[in-house]
C-alpha positions in Angstrom: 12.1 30.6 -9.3 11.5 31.5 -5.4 8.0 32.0 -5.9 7.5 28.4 -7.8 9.4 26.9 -4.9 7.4 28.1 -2.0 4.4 27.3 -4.4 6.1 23.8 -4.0 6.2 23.8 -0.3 3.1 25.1 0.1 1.2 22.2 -1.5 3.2 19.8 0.4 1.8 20.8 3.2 -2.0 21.2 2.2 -3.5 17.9 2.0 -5.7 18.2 -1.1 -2.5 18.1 -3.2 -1.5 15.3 -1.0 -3.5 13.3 -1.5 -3.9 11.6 -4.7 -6.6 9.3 -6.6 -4.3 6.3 -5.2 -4.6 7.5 -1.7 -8.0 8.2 -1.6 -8.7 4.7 -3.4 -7.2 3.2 -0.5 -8.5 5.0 2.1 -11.9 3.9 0.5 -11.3 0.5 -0.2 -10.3 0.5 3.8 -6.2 -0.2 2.9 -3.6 1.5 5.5 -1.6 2.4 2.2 -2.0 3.2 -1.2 1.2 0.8 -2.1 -0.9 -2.0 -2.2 -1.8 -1.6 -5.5 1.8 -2.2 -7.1 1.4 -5.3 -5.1 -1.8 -6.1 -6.9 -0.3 -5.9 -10.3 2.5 -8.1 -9.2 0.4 -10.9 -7.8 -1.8 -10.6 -11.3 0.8 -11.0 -13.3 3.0 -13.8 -11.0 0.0 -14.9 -8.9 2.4 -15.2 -5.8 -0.1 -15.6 -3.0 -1.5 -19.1 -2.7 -3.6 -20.9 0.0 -1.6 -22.0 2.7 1.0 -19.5 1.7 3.9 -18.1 4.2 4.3 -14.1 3.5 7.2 -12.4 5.1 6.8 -8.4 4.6 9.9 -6.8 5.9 9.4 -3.3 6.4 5.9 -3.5 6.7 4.2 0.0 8.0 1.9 0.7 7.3 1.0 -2.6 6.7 -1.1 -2.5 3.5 0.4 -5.4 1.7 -0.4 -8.0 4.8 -4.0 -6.5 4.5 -3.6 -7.7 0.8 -2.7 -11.4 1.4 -3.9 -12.2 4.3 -7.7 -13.4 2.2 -5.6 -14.7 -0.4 -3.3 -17.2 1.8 -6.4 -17.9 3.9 -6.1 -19.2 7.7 -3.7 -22.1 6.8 -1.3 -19.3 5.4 0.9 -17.9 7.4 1.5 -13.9 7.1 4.3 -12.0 8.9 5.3 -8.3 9.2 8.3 -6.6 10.5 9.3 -2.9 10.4 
């Protein structure tokens, strides 16, 4: 049980484990966070972000999702974060 535990530790610290498909996706696709693509599904299936839109992202670090909307409200929307 003490060896699986500081297995455990271990591969928090080391990177590699880490850092999933998700993170490395984002990091890829130029995103400050892999959360964004939860927000992706949502907007897919709601389509919440419209031209012209007003976004308010409380709690916003690393600031992923505003990277999301900001094409899709376009530079009539209005997108603010706050952490």
């Amino acid at each position: 049980m003490e060896l699986e535990r500081n297995v455990a530790k271990h591969r928090l610290r080391d990177r590699k484990f880490r850092h999933d498909a998700a993170y490395r996706r984002a990091k890829k696709e130029q995103y400050a966070g892999r959360a964004v693509y939860k927000l992706e599904e949502i907007d897919a299936k709601f389509h919440l972000f419209k031209p012209g839109g007003r976004v308010l992202d409380l709690g916003c670090w690393p600031g992923s999702w505003l990277q999301f909307v900001a094409p899709k409200i376009g530079p009539q929307g209005l997108g603010v974060g706050v952490d």
